[in-house]
C-alpha positions in Angstrom: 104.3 78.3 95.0 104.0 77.1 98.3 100.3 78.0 99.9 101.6 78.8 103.4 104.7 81.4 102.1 105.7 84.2 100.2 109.4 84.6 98.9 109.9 88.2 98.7 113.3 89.6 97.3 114.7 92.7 98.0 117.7 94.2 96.0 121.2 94.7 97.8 123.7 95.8 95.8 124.0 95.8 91.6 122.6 92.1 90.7 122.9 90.3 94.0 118.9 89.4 96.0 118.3 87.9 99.1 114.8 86.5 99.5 112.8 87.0 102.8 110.6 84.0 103.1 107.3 85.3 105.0 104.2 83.3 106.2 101.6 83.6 103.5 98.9 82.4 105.8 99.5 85.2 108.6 99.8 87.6 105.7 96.5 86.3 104.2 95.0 86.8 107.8 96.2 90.2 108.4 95.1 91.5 104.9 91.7 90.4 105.5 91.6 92.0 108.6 92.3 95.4 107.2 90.1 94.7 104.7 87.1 94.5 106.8 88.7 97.6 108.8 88.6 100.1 105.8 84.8 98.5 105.0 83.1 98.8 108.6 85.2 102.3 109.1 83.8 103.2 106.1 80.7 102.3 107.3 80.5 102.8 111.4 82.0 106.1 110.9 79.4 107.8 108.4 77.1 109.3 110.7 79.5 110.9 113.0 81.7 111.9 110.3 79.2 113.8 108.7 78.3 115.5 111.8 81.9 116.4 112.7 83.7 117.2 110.0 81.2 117.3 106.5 82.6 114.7 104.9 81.1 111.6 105.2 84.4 109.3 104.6 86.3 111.3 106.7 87.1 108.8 108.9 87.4 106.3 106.3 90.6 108.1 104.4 92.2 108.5 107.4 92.3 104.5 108.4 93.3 103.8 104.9 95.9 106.2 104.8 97.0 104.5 108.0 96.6 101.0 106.2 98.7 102.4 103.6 101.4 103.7 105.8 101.4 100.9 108.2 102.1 98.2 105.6 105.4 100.2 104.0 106.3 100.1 107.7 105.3 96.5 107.7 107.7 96.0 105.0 110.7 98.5 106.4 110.8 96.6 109.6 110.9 93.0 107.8 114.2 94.2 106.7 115.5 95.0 110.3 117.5 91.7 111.7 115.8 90.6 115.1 118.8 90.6 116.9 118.6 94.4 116.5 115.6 94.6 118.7 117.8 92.5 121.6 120.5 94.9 121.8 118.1 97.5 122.2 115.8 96.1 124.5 116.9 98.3 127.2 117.4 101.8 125.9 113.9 100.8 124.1 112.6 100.2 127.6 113.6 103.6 129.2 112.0 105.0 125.9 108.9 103.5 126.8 108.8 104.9 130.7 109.6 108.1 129.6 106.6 108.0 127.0 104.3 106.7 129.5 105.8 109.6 131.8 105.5 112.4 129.0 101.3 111.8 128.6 101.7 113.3 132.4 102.7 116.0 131.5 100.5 119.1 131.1 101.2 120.8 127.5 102.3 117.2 125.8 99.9 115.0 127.0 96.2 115.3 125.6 93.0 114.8 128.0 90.3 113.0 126.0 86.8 112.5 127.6 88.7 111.9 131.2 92.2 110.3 130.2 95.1 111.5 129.7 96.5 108.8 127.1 97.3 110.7 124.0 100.0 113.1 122.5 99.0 115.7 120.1 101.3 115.4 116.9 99.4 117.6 114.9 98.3 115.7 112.0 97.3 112.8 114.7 97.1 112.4 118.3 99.5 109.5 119.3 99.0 107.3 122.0 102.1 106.4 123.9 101.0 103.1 126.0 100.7 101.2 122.3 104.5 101.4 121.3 105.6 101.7 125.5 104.1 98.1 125.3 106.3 96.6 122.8 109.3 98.3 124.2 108.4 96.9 127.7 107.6 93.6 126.3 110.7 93.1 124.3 112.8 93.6 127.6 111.0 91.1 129.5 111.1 88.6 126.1 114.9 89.7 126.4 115.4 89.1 130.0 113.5 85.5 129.9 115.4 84.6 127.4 119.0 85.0 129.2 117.0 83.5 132.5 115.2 80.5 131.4 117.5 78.6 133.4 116.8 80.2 137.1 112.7 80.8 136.2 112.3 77.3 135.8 113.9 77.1 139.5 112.4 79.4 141.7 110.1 82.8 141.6 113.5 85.4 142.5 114.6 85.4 138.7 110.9 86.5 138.0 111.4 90.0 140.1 112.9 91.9 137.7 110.4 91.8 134.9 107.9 91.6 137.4 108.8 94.8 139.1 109.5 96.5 135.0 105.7 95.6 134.5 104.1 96.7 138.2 105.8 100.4 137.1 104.1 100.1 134.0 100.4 98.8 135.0 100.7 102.0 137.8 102.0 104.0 135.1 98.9 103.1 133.0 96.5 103.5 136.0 97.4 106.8 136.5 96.4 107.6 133.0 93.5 106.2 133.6 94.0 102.8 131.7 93.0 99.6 133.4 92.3 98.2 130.2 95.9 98.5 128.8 97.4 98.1 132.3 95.4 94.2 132.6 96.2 93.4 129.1 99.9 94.4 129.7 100.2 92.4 132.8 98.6 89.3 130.9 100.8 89.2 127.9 104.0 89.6 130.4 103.0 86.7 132.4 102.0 84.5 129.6 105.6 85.2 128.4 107.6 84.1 131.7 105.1 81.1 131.9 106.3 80.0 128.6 109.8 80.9 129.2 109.4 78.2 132.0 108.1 79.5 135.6 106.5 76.9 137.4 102.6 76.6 137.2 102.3 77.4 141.2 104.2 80.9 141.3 102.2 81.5 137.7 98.6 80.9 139.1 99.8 82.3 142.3 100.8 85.5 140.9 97.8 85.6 138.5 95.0 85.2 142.0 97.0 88.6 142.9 96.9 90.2 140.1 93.1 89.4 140.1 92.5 90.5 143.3 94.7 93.2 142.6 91.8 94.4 139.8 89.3 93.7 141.4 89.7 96.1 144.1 91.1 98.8 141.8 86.9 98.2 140.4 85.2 97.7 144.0 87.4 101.1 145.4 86.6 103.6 142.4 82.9 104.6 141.7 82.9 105.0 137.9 84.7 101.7 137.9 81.8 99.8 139.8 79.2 101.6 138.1 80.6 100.2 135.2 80.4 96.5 136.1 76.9 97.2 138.0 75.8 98.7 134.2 77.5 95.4 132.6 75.5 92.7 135.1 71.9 94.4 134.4 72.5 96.5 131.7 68.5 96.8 131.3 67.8 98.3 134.9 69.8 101.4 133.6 69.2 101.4 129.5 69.8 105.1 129.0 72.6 105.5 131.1 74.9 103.2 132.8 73.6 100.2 130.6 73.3 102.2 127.3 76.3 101.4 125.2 75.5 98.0 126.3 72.0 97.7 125.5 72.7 99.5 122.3 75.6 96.9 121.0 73.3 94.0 122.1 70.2 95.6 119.5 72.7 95.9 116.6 74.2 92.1 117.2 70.8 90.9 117.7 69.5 93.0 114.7 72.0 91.1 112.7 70.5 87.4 112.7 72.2 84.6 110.4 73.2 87.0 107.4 73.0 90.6 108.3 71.1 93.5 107.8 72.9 94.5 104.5 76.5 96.9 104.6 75.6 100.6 105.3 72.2 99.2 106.4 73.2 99.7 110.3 70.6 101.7 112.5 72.8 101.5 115.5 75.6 103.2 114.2 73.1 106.3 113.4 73.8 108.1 116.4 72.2 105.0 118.7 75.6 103.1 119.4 78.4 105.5 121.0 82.4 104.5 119.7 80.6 102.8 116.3 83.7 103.1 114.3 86.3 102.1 117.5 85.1 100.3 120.6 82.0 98.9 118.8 82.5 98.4 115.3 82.2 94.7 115.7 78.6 95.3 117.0 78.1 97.1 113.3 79.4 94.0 111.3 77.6 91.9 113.6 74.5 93.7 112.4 75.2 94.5 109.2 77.1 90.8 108.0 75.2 88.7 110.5 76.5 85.2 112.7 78.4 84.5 109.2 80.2 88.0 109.0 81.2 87.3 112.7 82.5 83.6 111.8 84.4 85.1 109.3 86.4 87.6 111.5 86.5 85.2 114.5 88.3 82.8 112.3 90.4 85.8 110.8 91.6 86.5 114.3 91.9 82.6 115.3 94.3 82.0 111.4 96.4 85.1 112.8 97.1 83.7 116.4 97.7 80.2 115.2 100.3 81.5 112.6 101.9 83.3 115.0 102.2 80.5 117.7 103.9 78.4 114.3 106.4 80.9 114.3 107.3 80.7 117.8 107.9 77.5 118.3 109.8 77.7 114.8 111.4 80.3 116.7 112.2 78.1 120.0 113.5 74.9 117.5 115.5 76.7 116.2 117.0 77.8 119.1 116.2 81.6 118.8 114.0 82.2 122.3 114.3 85.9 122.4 112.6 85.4 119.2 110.5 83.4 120.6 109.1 85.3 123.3 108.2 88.1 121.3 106.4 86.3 119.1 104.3 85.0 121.3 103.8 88.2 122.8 102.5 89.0 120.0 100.3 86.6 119.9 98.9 86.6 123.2 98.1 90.0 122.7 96.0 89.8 119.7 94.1 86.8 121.0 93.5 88.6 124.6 92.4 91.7 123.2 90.4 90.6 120.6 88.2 88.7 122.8 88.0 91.4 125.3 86.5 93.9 122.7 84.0 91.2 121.1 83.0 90.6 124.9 82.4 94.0 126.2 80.2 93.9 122.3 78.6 90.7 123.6 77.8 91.7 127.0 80.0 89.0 128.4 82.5 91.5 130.0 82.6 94.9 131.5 83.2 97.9 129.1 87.1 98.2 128.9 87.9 101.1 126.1 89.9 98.5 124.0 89.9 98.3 120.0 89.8 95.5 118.3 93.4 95.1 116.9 93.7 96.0 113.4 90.2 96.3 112.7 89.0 99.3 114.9 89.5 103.0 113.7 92.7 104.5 115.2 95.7 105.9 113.7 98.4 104.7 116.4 96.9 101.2 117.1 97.1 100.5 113.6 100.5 101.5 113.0 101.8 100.0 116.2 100.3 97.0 115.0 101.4 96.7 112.0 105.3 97.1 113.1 104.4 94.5 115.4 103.5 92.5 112.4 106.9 93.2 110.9 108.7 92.2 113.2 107.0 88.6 113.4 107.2 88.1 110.4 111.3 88.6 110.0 111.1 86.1 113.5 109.6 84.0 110.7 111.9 84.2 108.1 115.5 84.0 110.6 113.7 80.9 111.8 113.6 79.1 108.9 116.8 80.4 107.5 118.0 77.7 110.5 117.5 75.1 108.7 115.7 73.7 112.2 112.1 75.2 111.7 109.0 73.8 111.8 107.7 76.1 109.0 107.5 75.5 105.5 111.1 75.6 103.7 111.5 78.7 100.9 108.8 78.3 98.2 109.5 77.2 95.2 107.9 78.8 91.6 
């Protein structure tokens, strides 16, 4: 069988199959991923598990009961035909407002040390700005798609999805969420630049938008004191610098090969967020530079699958396709290195996971049906006969 794909067959009706072809690689990548997740949960999470609830894999059942329920969704949504997702694009879009409008709202929405980002389902709290993401993302992947034409001419085609993603980033502001709001902004641009506007409105756009953020962190005092705490983390090391001087211990703690799994000090209490923000800093101590090489190149096997799929997706004509798949990309990539630089001291503290690897219920899932539909971008693709990825394995 081919080393790059999996032929998966599903049953239809009595006797009759048909195979979806996925990317083995991606697959391979992903499964990794969660494997590490449900080991450095596991791990990160003792301390504070114990402490909160009694039991000491607490937080450990929960992710892989998330694992577990985000891969059968994994598989459900392979099934769903990507031209579904298209015709939806804008009912899923006013979904996604009224989400991000519904965390407003005192009773639904759920105020966690300061933000008001979650809804309480009960057995989980849900975070509406993952799945609003998608939803908003599809529509602009949508509208680029129909609009190649007039972005590669001129900046007024750009307005539309431009406007859809200022509502948003306030939307997410409000919350507060700059971290969601930047990384939102950056994936939508990434996907009109590919869908063909011209460099100068794209690097024009982009000096605004930084601008943009950086007086959103000059105006607001616990945003500044944030970046002040990230530039000399060791003027302040029990307060404004403390997370910070705290991951920087456990990732120098870690050396070449680590200090052994479970054998973390930081995560004892020392390191706040051990099992979400910072559980990179953990495996950095506990695996060493190697365990680090190994998930940086994880993460780097995921994004370049997903790039192959796209521009499978663009040959073979297929750019709605297309554009969320690289959405998908961008995203993993962006974020990722965020949250290993806020670990490495290289960027402010942002409040974002690591994608598939940090504890969190809705993150994961959202994630994961992310995944899904990638992968069936995948499979359509090379049913075209015009992909550049690997034709239906053989046995």
């Amino acid at each position: 069988m081919s080393t790059t794909s999996q032929t998966v067959s599903y049953p239809r009706s009595g006797t009759r199959h048909r195979a979806v072809q996925l990317d083995g690689l991606l697959m391979l990548a992903v499964a990794g991923i969660l494997l590490i997740s449900a080991v450095m949960v596991a791990s990160s999470s003792i301390s504070i598990a114990t402490r909160e609830t009694g039991d000491s894999f607490y937080y450990f059942k929960r992710q892989l009961f998330f694992i577990v329920l985000g891969v059968i969704g994994c598989g459900i949504v392979v099934r769903i035909p990507s031209t579904f997702w298209e015709r939806m694009r804008i009912p899923l879009l006013l979904l996604a407002f009224a989400m991000l409008i519904a965390v407003m709202i005192p009773g639904l929405g759920v105020v966690v040390n300061g933000s008001r980002r979650w809804m309480n389902l009960g057995i989980t709290r849900f975070q509406p700005s993952e799945l609003s993401r998608i939803f908003i993302l599809m529509f602009i992947a949508g509208y680029a798609a129909i609009k190649q034409k007039e972005l590669k001419e001129g900046l007024q085609a750009a307005y539309v999805p431009l406007g859809v993603l200022a509502v948003a980033a306030g939307l997410l502001l409000l919350e507060p969420d700059m971290g969601a709001a930047i990384v939102l902004l950056a994936v939508g641009m990434a996907i009109l630049f590919v869908a063909g506007m011209q460099w100068r409105y794209f690097l024009g756009l982009g000096a605004v938008l930084a601008t943009g953020a950086a007086a959103l962190i000059v105006f607001e005092p616990y945003r500044w004191k944030r970046v002040t705490g990230f530039l000399n983390p060791f003027d302040d090391p029990f307060g404004t610098g403390f997370q910070l001087v705290q991951s920087l211990i456990a990732i120098g703690r870690g050396e070449l090969f680590g200090v052994g799994l479970g054998a973390s000090v930081q995560k004892l209490s020392y390191l706040p967020e051990a099992h979400t923000d910072f559980v990179f800093a953990v495996l950095a101590e506990e695996f060493g530079f190697i365990g680090v090489l190994c998930v940086l190149a994880l993460f780097g096997l995921l994004v370049w699958r997903v790039f192959v799929i796209a521009r499978a997706a663009a040959e073979a004509n297929l750019p709605f396709q297309a554009y969320v798949a690289v959405s998908f990309g961008v995203w993993v990539g962006l974020q990722a290195f965020f949250n290993i630089g806020v670990n490495m001291g290289i960027l402010p503290t942002k409040g974002l996971t690591l994608p598939m690897l940090s504890n969190g219920g809705t993150s994961l899932l959202v994630a994961l049906f992310w995944l899904g539909i990638v992968l069936r971008i995948g499979h359509e693709s090379n049913l075209s006969g015009r992909s550049a990825l690997p034709k239906k394995a053989k046995t």
